[in-house]
PATORDO-169750 format. One record per atom (N, C-alpha, C, O): atom name; x, y, z; residue number from 0; residue in one letter. Coordinates in steps of 0.2 Angstrom, whole numbers, plus 5000, padded with zeros to 4 digits. Last residue first. Example, Ala and Ser with C-alpha at 12.3 -4.5 7.8 and 13.67 -1.06 7.14 Angstrom:
NODE tortor u v w kolse drennu
NODE N 5064 4989 5035 1 S $
NODE CA 5068 4995 5036 1 S $
NODE C 5064 5000 5039 1 S $
NODE O 5067 5006 5040 1 S $
NODE N 5066 4972 5039 0 A $
NODE CA 5062 4978 5039 0 A $
NODE C 5066 4984 5039 0 A $
NODE O 5071 4983 5042 0 A $
This chain:
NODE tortor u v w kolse drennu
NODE N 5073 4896 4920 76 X $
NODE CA 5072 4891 4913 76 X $
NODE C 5077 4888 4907 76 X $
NODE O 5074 4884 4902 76 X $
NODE N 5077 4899 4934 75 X $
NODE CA 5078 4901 4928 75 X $
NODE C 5079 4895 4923 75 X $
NODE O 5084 4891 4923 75 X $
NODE N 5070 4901 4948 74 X $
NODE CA 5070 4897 4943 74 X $
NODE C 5073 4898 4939 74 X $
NODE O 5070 4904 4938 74 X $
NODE N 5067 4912 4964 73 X $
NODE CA 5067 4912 4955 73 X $
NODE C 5071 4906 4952 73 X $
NODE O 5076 4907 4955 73 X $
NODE N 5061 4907 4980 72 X $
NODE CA 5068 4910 4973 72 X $
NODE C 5065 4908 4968 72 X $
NODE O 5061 4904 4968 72 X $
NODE N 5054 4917 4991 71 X $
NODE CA 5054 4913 4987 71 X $
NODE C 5058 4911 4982 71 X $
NODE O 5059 4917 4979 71 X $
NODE N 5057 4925 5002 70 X $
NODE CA 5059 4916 5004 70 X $
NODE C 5057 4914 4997 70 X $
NODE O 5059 4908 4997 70 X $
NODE N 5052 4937 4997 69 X $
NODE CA 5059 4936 5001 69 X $
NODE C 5060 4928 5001 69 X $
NODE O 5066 4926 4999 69 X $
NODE N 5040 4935 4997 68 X $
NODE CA 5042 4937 4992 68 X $
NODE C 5047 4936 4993 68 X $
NODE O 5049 4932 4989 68 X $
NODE N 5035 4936 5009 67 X $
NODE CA 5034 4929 5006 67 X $
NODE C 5038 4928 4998 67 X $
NODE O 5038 4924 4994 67 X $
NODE N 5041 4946 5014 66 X $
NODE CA 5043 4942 5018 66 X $
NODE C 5042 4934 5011 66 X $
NODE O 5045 4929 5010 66 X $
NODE N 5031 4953 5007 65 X $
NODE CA 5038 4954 5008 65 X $
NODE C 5042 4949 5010 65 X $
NODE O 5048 4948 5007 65 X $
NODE N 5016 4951 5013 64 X $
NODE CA 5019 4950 5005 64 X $
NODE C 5027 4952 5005 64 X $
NODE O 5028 4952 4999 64 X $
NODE N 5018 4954 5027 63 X $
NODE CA 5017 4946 5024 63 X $
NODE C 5020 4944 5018 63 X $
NODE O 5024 4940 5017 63 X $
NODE N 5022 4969 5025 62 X $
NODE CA 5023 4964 5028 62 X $
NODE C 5025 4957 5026 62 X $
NODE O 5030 4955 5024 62 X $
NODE N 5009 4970 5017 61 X $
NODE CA 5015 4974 5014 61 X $
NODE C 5020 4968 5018 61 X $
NODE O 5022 4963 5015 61 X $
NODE N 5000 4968 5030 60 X $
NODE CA 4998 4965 5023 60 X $
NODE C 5004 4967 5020 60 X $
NODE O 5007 4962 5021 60 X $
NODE N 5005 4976 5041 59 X $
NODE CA 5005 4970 5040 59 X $
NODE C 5007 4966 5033 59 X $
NODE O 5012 4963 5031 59 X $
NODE N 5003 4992 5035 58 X $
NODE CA 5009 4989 5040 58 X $
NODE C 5008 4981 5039 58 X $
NODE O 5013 4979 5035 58 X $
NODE N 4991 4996 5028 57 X $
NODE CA 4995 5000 5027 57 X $
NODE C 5004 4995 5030 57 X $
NODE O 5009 4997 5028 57 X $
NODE N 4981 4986 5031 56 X $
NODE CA 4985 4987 5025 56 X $
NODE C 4990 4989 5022 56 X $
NODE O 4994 4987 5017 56 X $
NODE N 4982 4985 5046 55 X $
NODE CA 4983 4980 5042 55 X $
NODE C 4985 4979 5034 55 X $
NODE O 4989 4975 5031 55 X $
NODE N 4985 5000 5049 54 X $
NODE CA 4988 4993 5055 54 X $
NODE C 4988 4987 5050 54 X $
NODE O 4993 4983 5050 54 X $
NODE N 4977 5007 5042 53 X $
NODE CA 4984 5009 5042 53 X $
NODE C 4985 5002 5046 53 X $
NODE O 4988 4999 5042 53 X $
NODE N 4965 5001 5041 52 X $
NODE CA 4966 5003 5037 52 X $
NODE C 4976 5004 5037 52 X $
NODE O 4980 5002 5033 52 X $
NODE N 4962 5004 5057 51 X $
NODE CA 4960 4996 5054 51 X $
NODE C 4965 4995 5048 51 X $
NODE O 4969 4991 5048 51 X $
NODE N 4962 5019 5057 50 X $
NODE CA 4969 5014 5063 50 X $
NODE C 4968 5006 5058 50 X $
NODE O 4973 5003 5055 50 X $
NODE N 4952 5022 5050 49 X $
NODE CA 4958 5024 5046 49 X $
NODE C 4963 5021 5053 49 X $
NODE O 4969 5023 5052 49 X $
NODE N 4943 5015 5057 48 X $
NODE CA 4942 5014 5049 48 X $
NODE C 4949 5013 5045 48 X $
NODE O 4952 5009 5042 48 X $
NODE N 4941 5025 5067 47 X $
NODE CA 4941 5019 5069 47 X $
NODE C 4943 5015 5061 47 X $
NODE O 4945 5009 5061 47 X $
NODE N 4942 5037 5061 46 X $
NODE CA 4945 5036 5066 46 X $
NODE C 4947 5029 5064 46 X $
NODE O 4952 5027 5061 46 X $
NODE N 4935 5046 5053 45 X $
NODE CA 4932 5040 5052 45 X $
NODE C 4939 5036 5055 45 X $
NODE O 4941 5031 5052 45 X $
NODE N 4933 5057 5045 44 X $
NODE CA 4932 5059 5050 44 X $
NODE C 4930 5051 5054 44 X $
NODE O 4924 5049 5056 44 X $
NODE N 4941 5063 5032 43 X $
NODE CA 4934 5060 5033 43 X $
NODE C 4931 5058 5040 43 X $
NODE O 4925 5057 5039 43 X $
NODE N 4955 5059 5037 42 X $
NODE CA 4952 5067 5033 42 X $
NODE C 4944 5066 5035 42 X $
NODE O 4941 5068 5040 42 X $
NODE N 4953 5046 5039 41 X $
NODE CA 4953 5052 5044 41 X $
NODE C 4951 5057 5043 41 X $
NODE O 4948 5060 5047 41 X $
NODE N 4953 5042 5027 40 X $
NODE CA 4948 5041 5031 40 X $
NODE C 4947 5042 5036 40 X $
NODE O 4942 5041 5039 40 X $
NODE N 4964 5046 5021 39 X $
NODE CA 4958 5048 5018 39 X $
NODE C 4952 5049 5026 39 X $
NODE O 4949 5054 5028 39 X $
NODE N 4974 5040 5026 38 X $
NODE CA 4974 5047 5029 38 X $
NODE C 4969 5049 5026 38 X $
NODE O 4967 5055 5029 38 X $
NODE N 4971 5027 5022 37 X $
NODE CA 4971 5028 5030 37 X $
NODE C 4970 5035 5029 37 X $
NODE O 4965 5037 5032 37 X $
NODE N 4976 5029 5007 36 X $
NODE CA 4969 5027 5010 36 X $
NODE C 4968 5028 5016 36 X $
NODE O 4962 5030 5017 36 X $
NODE N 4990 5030 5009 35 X $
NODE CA 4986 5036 5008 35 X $
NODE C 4978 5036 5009 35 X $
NODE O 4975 5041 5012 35 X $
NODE N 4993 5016 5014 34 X $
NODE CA 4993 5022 5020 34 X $
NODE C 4989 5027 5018 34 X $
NODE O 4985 5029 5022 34 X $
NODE N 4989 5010 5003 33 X $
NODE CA 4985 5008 5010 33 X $
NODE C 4988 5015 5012 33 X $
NODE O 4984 5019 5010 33 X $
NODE N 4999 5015 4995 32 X $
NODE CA 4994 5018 4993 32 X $
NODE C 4987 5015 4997 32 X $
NODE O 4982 5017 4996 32 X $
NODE N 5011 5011 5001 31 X $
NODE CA 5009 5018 5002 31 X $
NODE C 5002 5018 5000 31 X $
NODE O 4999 5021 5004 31 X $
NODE N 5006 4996 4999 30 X $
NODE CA 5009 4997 5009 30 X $
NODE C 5008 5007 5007 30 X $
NODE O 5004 5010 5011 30 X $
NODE N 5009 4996 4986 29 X $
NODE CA 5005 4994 4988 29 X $
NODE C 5006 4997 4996 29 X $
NODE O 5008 5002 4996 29 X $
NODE N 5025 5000 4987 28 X $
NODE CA 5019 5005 4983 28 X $
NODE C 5011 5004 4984 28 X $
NODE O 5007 5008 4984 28 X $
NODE N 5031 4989 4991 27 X $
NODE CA 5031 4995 4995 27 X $
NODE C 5026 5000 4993 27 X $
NODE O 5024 5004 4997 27 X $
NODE N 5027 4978 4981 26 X $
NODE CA 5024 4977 4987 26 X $
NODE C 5023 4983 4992 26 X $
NODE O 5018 4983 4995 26 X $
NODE N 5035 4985 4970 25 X $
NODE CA 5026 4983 4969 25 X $
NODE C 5022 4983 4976 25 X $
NODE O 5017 4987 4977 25 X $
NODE N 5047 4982 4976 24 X $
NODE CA 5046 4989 4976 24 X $
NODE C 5036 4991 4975 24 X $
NODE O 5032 4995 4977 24 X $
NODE N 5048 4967 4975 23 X $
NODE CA 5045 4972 4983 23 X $
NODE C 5045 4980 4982 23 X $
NODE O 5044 4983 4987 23 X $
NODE N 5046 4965 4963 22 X $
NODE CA 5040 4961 4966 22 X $
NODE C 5040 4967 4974 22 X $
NODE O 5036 4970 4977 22 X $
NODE N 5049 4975 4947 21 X $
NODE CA 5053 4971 4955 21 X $
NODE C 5048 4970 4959 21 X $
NODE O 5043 4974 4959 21 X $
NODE N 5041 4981 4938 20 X $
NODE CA 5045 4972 4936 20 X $
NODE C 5046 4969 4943 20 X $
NODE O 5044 4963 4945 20 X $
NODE N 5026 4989 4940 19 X $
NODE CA 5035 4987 4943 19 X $
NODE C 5035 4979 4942 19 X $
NODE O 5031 4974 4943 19 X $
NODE N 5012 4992 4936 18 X $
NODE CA 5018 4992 4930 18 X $
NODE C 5025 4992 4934 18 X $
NODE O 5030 4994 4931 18 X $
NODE N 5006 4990 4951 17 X $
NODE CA 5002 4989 4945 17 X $
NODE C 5009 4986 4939 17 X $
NODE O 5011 4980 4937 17 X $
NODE N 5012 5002 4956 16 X $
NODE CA 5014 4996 4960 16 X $
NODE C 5010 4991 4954 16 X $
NODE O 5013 4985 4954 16 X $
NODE N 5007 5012 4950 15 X $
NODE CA 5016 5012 4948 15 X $
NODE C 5015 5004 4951 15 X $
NODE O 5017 4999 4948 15 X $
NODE N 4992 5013 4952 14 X $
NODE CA 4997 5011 4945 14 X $
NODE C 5002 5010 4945 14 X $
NODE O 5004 5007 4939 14 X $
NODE N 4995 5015 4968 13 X $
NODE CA 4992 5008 4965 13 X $
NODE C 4995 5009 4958 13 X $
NODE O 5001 5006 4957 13 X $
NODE N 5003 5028 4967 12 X $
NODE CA 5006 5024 4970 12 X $
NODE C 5002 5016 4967 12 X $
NODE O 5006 5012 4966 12 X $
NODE N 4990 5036 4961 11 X $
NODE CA 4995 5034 4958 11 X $
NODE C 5000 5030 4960 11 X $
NODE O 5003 5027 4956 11 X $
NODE N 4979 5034 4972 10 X $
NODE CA 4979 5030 4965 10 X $
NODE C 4984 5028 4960 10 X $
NODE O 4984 5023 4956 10 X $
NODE N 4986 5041 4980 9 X $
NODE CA 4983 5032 4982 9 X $
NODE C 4982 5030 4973 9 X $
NODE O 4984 5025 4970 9 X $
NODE N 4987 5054 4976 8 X $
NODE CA 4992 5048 4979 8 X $
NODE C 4993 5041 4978 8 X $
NODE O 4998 5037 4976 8 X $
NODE N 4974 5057 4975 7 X $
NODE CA 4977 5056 4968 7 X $
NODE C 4986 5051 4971 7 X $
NODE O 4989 5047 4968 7 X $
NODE N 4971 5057 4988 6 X $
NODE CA 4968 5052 4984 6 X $
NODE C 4972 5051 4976 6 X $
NODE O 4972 5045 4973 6 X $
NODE N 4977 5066 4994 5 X $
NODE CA 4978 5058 4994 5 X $
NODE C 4976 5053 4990 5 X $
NODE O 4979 5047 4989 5 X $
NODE N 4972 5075 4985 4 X $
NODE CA 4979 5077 4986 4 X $
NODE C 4980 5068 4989 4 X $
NODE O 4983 5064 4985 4 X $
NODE N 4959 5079 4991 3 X $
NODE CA 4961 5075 4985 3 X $
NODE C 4968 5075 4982 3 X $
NODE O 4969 5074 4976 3 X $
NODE N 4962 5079 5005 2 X $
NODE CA 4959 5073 5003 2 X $
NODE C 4959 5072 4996 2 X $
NODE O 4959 5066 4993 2 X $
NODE N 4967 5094 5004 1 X $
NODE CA 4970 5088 5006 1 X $
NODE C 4969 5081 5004 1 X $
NODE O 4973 5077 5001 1 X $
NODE N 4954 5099 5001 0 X $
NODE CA 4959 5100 4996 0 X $
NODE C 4964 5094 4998 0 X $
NODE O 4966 5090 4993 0 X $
């Protein structure tokens, strides 16, 4: 029951981050719907999967894309 409680998580958090104007609220929603994914893959019994999952997706990747999102400026035409 839990695992489809993340799952329905993961997929909603990917849609909103999908339809956001703002690039780093995009970025935080992507970084949840990795972390929902990590708790899956524990619920599922998959240890080593779900630390890879949560360490890169859910923590770095969100990271990188923030940071590169931050240094960029906007142009206006």
């Amino acid at each position: 029951m839990l695992g489809y409680l993340f799952m329905i998580f993961a997929v909603v958090s990917a849609i909103l981050a999908l339809v956001q104007r703002d690039l780093l609220k995009a970025v935080i929603l992507t970084g949840v719907s990795g972390a929902s994914v990590a708790f899956i893959f524990q619920i599922l019994l998959a240890p080593d999967v779900a630390l890879t999952q949560a360490i890169i997706v859910a923590a770095i990747e969100p990271a990188f894309i923030a940071l590169t999102v931050k240094k960029t400026t906007r142009e206006d035409v």
